[in-house]
C-alpha positions as CSV (number, residue, x, y, z in Angstrom):
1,X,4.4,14.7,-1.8
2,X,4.1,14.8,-5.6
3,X,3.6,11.2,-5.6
4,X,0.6,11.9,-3.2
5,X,-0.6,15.0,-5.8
6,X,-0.8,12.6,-8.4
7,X,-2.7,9.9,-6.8
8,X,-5.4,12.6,-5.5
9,X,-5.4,14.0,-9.8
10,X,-6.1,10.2,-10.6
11,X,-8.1,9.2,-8.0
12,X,-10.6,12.8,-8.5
13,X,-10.4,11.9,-12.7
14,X,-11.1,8.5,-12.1
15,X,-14.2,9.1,-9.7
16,X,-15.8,11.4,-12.7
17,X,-15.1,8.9,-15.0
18,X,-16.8,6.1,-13.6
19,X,-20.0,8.3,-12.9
20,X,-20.3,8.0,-16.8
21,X,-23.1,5.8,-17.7
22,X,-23.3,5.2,-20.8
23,X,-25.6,2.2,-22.5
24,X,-23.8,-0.9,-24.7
25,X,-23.3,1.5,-27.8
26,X,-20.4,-0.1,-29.2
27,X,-17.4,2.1,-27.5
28,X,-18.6,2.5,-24.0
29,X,-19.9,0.1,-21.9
30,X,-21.3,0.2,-18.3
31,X,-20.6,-3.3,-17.8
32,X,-16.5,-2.3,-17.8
33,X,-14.7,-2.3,-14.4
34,X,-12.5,0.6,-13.6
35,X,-11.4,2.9,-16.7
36,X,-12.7,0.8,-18.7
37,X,-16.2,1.9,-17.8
38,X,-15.2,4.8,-20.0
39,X,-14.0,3.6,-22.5
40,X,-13.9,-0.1,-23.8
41,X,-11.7,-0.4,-27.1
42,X,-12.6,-0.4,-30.2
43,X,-16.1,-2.7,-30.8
44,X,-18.4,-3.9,-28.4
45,X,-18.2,-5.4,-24.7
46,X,-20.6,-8.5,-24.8
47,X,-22.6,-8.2,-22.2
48,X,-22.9,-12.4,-21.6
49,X,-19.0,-12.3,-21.3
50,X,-17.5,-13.0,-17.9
51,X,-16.5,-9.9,-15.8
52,X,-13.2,-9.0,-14.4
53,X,-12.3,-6.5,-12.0
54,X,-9.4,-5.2,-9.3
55,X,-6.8,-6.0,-11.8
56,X,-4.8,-2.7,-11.0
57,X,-4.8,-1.2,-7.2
58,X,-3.3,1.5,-5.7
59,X,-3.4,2.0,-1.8
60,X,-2.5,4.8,0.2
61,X,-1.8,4.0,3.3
62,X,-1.2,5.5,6.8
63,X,1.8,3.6,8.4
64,X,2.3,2.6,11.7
65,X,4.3,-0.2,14.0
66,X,4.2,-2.0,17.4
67,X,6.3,-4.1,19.7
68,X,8.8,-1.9,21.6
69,X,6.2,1.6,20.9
70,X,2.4,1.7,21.3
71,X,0.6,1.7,18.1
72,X,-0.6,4.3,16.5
73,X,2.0,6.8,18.0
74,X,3.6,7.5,14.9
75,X,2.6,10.8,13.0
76,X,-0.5,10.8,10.7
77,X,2.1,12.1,8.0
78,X,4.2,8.4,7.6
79,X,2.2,7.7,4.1
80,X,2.5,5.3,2.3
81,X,1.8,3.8,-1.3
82,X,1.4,0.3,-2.7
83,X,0.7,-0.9,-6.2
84,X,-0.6,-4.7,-7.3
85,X,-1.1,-5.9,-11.0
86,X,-3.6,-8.6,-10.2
87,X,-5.3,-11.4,-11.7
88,X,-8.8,-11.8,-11.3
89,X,-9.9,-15.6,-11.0
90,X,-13.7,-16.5,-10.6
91,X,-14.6,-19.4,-9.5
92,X,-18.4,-18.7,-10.7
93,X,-19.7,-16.9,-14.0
94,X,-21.5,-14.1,-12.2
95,X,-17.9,-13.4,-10.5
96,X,-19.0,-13.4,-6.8
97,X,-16.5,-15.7,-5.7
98,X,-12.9,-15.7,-7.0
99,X,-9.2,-15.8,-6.6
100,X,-6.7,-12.7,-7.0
101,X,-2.9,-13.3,-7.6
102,X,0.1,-11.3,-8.7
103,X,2.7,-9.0,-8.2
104,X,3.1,-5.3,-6.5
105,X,5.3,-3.0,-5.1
106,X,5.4,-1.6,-1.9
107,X,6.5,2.0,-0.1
108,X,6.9,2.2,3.6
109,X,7.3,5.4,5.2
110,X,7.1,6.3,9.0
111,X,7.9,9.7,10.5
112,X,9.2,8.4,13.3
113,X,10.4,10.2,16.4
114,X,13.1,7.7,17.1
115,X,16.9,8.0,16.2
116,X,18.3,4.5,14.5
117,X,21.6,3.6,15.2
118,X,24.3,0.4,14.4
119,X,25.4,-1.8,16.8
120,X,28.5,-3.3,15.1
121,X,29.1,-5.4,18.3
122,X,25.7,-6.9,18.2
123,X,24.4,-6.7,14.6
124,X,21.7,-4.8,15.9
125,X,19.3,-1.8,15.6
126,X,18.9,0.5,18.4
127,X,16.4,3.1,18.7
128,X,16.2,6.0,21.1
129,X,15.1,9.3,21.3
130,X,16.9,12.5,19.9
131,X,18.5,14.5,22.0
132,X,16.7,17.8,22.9
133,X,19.4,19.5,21.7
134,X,20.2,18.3,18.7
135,X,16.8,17.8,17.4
136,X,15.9,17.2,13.8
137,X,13.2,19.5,11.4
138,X,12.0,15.9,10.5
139,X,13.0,12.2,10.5
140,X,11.9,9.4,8.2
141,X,12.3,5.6,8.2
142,X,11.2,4.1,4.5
143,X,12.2,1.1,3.1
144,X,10.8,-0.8,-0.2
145,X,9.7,-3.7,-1.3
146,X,8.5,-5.9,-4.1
147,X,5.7,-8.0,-3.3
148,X,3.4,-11.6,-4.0
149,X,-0.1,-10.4,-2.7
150,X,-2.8,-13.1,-2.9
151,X,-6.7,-12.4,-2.4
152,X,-10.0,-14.7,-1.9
153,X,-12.5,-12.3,-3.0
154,X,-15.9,-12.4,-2.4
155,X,-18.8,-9.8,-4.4
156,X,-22.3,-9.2,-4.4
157,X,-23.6,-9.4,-8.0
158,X,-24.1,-6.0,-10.0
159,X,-22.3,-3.3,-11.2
160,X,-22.5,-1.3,-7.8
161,X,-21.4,-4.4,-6.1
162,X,-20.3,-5.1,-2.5
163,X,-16.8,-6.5,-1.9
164,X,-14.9,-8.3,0.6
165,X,-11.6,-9.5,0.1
166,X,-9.2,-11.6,2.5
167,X,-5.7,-13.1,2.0
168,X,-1.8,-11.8,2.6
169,X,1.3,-11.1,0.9
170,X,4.9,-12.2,0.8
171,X,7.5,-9.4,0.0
172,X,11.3,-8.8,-0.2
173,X,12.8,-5.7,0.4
174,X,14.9,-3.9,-1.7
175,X,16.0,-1.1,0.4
176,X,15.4,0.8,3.9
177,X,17.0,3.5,5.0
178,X,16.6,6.7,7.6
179,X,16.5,10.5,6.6
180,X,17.3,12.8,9.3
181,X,16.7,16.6,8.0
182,X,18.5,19.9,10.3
183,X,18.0,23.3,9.7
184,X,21.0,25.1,10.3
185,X,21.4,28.9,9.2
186,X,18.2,29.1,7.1
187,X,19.3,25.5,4.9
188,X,18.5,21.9,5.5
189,X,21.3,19.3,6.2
190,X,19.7,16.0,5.5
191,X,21.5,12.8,6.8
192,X,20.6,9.5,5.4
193,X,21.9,5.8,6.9
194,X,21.4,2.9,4.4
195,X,20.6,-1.1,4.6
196,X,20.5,-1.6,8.0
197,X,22.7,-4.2,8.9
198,X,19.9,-6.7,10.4
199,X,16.8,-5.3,8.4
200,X,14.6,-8.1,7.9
201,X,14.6,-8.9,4.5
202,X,11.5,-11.1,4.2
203,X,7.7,-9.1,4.9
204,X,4.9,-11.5,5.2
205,X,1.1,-10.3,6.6
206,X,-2.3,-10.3,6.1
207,X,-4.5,-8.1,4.1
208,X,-8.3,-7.0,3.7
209,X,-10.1,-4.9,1.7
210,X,-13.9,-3.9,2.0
211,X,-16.0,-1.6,-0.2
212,X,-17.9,-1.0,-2.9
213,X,-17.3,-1.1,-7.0
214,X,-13.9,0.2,-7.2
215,X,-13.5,1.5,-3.5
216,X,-12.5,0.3,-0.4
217,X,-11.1,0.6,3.1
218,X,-7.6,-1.2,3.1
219,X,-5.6,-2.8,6.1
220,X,-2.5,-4.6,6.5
221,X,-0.5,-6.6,9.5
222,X,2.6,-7.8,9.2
223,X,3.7,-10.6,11.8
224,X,7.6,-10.1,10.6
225,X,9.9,-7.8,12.5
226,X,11.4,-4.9,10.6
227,X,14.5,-6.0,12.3
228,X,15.4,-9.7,12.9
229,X,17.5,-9.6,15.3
230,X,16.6,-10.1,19.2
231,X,19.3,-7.3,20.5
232,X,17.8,-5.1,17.7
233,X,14.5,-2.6,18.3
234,X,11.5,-5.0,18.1
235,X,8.6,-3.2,15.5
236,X,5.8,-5.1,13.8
237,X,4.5,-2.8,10.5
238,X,0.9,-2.1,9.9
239,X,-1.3,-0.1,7.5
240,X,-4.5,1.0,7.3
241,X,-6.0,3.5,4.3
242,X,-7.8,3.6,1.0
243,X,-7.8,1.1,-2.2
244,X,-8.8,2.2,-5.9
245,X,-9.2,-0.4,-8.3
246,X,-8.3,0.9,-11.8
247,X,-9.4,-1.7,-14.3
């Protein structure tokens, strides 16, 4: 949660920032994406210089799957965060149409109401619902990754400009694991499982943003399985949630 604090302190700074308009006066510049609207070094921006923007983006994301579950019947508290350092390529000198490329880093989190367990015999992943009995406080499925997104981006001219961009991302994962939480005489007992013996270590989708300046709405599919293989629990990831470009 105090990764989710900070992003909100950001996110609330940067918004005030960027409602700063100052005129060409040799430190601040309008005409600066992101921070940099604020503040732009230590001489000038020229203003006939080409413009860059969504070089830095942070998404927060609400997570979800489908396959062997309905979609969106995960709880709205599986959040997410993902992080891209991008290059900005136009393809014209008023930067309407371009090319983004890089590399990010990815958190998945779902609060899942299934139990994951090993089948040794198999190399599998089974999922199945707690017992009543011994139910947990909470239960989390996260894994990592580091990522390859890719964008074809497409703006209206202007400093309050419209955005659209389209493309996908290749990632490999670092880690996943499971966090089962019990309360049991007034402490918590947490139980974790790591690397999954069949996790799918390749994550490959498709990815949109739309929005305005340095906002926009943010989705994600992902046509790999979590797990790869065919005995295992079949669940295709998804995100939908907010974007903030940051310079």
């Amino acid at each position: 949660m105090k990764y989710i604090a900070l992003f909100i302190l950001f996110t609330l700074s940067h918004h005030c920032i960027s409602q700063y308009n100052a005129k060409e006066d040799g430190i601040h510049s309008e005409f600066r994406p992101g921070i940099g609207w604020f503040f732009s070094g230590f001489k000038a921006y020229e203003v006939e210089k080409l413009r860059k923007y969504d070089r830095l983006i942070i998404d927060l994301v609400y997570n979800d799957w489908h396959g062997d579950t309905k979609a969106f019947k995960s709880p709205w508290s599986s959040i997410g965060i993902n992080a891209a350092f991008m290059f900005d390529i136009p393809f014209t000198q008023a930067n309407t149409v371009g090319m983004g490329i890089g590399i990010g880093i990815s958190h998945y989190s779902n609060r899942t109401k299934w139990q994951f367990s090993r089948d040794f015999l198999n190399k599998a992943t089974l999922a199945s619902d707690f017992n009543a009995s011994n139910m947990p406080k909470s239960n989390l499925y996260g894994a990592n990754y580091i990522e390859l997104p890719i964008e074809f981006r497409f703006k209206t001219k202007g400093i309050q400009h419209f955005k659209f961009f389209v493309g996908g991302k290749i990632g490999y994962r670092l880690n996943d694991y499971t966090k089962e939480v019990y309360r049991k005489d007034g402490k918590n007992y947490p139980i974790k499982q790591y690397n999954f013996i069949d996790s799918n270590p390749l994550r490959y989708g498709i990815t949109a943003r739309i929005g305005i300046r340095n906002w926009a709405l943010f989705g994600a599919y992902y046509f790999s399985p979590i797990f790869k293989r065919k005995e295992s629990v079949q669940l295709y990831p998804f995100s939908i949630g907010i974007s903030v470009s940051w310079f």
